[in-house]
MARRO-737838 format. One record per residue: z, y, x of N, C-alpha, C in turn. Coordinates in steps of 0.1 Angstrom, whole numbers, plus 5000, padded with zeros to 4 digits. Example, Ala and Ser with C-alpha at 12.3 -4.5 7.8 and 13.67 -1.06 7.14 Angstrom:
2
507849435132507849555123507849675132507149785128507149895137507950005129
! end
This chain:
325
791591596356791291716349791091826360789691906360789792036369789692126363790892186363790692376359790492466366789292496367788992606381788792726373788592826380788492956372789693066378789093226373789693326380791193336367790893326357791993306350793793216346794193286357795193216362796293146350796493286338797193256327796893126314795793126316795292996310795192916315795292886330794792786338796692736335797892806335798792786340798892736326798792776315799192776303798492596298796992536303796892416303797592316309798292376320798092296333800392226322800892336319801992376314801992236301800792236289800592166283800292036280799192006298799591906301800291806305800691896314801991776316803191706307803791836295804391816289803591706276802491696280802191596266801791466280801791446289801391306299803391286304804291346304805791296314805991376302806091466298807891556292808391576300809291576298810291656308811091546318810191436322810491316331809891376342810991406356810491446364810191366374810491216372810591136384808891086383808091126375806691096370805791196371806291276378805891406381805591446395804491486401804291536415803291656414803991736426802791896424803191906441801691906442800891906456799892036458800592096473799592246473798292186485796992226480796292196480795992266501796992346500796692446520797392326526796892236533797592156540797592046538797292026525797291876522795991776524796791616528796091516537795991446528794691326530794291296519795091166519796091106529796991006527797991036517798491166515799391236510799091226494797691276492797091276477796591106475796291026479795590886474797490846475798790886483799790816478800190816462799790976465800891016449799690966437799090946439797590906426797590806424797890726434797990546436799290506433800490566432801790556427801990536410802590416407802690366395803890486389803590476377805090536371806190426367807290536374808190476371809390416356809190346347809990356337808890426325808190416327807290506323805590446319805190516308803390446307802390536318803090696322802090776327802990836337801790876346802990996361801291106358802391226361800891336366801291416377800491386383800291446399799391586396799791716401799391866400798991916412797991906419797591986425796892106424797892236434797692346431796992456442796192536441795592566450794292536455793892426449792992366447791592336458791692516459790292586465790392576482792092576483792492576497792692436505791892306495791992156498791592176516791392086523790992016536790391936532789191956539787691856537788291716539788991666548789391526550789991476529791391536529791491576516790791556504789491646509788591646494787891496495787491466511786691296509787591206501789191246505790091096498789791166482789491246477789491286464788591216459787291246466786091206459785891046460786590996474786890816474787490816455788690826454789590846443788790826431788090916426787490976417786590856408785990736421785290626420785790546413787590516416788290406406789590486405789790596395790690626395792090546388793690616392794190516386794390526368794490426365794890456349796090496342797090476349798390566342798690716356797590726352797990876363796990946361797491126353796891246352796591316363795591296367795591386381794991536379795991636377795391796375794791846389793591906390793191976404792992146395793892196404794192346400793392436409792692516404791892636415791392736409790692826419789992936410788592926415788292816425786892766428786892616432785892516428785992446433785392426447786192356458785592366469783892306473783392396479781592366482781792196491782092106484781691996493780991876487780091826493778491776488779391646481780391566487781291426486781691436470782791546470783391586460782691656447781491696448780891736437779991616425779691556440778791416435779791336427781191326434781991226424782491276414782591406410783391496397782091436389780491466390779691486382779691306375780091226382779891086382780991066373782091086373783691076366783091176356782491296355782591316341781791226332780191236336779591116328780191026327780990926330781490786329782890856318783090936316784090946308785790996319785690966331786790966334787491066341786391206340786691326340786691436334787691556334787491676326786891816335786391856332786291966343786192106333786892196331787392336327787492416337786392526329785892646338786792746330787892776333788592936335788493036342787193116332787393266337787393366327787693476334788493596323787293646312788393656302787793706291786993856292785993846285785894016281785094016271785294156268784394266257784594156246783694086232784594036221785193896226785293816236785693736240787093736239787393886245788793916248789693936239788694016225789494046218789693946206788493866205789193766197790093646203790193656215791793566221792593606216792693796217794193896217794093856202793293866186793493816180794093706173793593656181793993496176795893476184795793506197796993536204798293606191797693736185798693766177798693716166797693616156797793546147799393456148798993396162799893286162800993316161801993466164803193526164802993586152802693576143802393626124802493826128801593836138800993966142799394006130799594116132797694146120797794316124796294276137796394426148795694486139795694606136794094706131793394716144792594736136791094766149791794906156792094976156792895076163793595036178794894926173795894886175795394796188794094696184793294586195792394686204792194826199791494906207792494966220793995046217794495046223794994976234795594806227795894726238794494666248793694696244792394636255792194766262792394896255792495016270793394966276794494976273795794996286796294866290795694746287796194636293795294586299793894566295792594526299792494396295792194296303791894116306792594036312794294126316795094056325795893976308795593806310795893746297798093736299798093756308799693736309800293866302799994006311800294096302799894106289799094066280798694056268799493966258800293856264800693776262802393836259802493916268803594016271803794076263802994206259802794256251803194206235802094076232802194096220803794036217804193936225805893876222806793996221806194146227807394246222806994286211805894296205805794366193806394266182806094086186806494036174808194066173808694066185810194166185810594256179809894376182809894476177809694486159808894426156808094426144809294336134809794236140810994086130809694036124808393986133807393936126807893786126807893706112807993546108806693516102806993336100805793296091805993356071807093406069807093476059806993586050806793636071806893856066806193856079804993796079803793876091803294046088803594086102803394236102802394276105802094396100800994506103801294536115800294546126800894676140799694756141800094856139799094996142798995076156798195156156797995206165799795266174800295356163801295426166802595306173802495216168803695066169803095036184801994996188801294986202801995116212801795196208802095296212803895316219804495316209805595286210806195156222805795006220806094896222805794846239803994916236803594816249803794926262804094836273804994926281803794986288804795096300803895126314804895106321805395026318806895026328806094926340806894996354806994896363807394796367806694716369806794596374807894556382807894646396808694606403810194696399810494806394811594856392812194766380811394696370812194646364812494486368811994456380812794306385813694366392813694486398815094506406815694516393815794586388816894586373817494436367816494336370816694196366817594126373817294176387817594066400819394146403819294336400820594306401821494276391821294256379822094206371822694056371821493976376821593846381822793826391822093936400823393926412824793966411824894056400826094106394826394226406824994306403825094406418824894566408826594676400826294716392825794816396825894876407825395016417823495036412823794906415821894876423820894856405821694736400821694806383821394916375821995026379822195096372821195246379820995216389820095266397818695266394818395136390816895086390816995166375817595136359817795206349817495336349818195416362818095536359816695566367816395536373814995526383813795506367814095406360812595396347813095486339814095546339814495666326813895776328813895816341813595956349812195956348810895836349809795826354809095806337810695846326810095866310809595726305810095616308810195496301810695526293810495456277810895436266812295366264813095406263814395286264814395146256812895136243812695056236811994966245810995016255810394926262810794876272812094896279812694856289813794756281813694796271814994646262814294536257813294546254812394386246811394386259811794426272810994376286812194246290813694376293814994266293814994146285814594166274815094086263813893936265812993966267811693866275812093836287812993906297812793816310814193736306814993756302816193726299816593556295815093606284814993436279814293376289812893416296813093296306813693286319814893376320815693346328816693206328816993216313817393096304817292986305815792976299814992856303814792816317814792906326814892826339815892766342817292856343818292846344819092666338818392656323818492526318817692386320816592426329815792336336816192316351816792436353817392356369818992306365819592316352820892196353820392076347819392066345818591906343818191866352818291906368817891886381816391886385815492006375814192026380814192126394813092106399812392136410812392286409812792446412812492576410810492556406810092526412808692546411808392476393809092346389808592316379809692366367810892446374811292506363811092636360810392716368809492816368808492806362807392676363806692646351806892636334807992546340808192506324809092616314809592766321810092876315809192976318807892916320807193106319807093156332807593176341808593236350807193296356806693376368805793386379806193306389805593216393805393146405806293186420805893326423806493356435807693406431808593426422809993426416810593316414810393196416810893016415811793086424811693076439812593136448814093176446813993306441814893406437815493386429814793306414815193236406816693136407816093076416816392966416817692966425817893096436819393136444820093176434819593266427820193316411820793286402820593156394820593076385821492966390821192926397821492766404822592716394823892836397825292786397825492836384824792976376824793006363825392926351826293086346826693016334826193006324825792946315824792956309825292966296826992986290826993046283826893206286827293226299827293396297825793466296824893346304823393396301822793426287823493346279823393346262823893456257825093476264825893626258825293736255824093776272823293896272822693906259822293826253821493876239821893926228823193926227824293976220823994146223824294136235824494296240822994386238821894276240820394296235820094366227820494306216820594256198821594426195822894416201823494516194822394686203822294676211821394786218820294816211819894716207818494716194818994786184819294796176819894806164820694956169820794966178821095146183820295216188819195186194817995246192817395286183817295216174816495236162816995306151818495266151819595316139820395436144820495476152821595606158820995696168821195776171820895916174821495896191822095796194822795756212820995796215821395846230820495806239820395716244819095686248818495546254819095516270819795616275820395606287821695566285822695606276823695586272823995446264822795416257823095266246822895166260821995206268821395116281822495076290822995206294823995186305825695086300825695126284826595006280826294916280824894886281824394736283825094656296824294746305824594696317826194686323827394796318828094766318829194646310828694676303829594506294828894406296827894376301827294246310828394206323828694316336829694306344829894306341830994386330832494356327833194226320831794176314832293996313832293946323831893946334832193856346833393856349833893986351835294096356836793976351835793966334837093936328837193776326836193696328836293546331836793516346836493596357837193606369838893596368839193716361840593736358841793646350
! end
């Protein structure tokens, strides 16, 4: 299967679906190969490698565009008799210019034994019937107002959109029973301008149980007039896939494929993954508690959004404090 294209969120979002329908969550069936470096002895091993215990293995290569011509020849050898219990993903945002490898893609697709998926970014009604259909699926129903808004201020980046609409179905208690309206004003309210990087410091010190640096970054998005609503269902979204990572690396995955398989950004596996490692993963469950009651004080009481916040972050440490003790 080749997914090439500038559209990273979908590329990741197939790449995410495949595997989970060729291994599950069998990671000894599993290989992810970055494409800067890699030898084509390296790729005909892992392709040519049977699965173990298993009917299928899928091999991921990532980066795709950054292959080595040696590399791309063992691809396109490959491509001639590929193996049959092995998903081979080639991941890029171009396929590389080489005369070997083009001939044998076009050959494998005709014969049936290739896919080739062009991902690139949506726009103008393209975009907005994805964001549509994107909020169908979370029992969202935008007015034309509401889809006008989020396509100003978010544009065609599909991840933030993606972002977006999981706060509103937050915000909103949207189910398959009580699908909600979101209007312009609810947009308004919900989808952030918060920063990026002030709120992973916010993330990263809470992780680290660092309350100074915590409470700092908080008052840093307060000052610069963040919403205190939008900085809680941001928390409340990284939180859970901090979770999910968190619970894919005590099933002994790989940071990089438990960063996949929770959402995560790619160049955060890392951090993640020093973070989490040793995590308790009932106390990671706790935060939502403290989420949940912060929610419900926002909305319901007259506290400031500094003050319901900062008890957040404090009774987060102060459970450590007291499991220590």
């Amino acid at each position: 299967v080749f997914l090439i294209g500038s559209e990273n969120h979908l590329i990741e979002r197939a790449i995410r679906a495949l595997c989970q329908a060729i291994v599950g969550d069998d990671n000894l069936n599993r290989t992810i190969l970055e494409g800067h470096g890699l030898t084509g002895d390296a790729l005909l091993s892992a392709t040519r490698t049977l699965p173990m215990l298993a009917k299928h293995r899928c091999v991921l290569v990532r980066r795709g565009e950054a292959t080595p011509p040696a590399a791309l020849d063992a691809l396109a050898s490959y491509l001639k008799n590929p193996t049959p219990s092995t998903c081979l993903i080639f991941a890029g945002s171009t396929l590389p210019s080489h005369h070997r490898l083009s001939q044998a893609v076009e050959e494998a697709i005709a014969k049936g034994k290739a896919v080739f998926v062009q991902a690139d970014a949506f726009k103008g009604s393209t975009l907005r019937a994805h964001i549509n259909r994107e909020a169908k699926s979370r029992h969202l129903v935008l007015t034309p107002e509401a889809l006008d808004l989020l396509v100003e201020v978010i544009g065609s980046d599909l991840a933030l959109v993606e972002d977006a609409l999981e706060r509103l179905s937050l915000y909103c208690l949207a189910s398959p029973s009580h699908p909600a309206k979101v209007d312009k004003a609810t947009v308004e309210i919900v989808v952030e301008r918060v920063r990026p990087e002030t709120i992973w410091k916010l993330l990263d010190a809470m992780l680290a149980r660092h309350p100074e640096e915590a409470l700092i970054a908080l008052d840093s998005l307060l000052d610069e007039g963040e919403e205190g609503l939008q900085i809680l269902h941001h928390l409340f979204r990284q939180m859970k896939i901090n979770l999910r990572f968190a619970e894919a690396i005590s099933k002994g995955m790989l940071p990089a494929q438990a960063a996949e398989q929770a959402g995560a950004p790619s160049f955060r596996a890392g951090l993640l993954a020093q973070s989490l490692r040793s995590a308790d993963l009932t106390k990671l469950r706790g935060v939502f508690y403290l989420l949940s009651r912060a929610d419900r004080l926002l909305k319901g009481s007259r506290q400031p959004a500094r003050i319901v916040l900062t008890h957040v972050l404090l009774d987060w440490f102060r459970s450590f404090q007291t499991s220590a003790t």
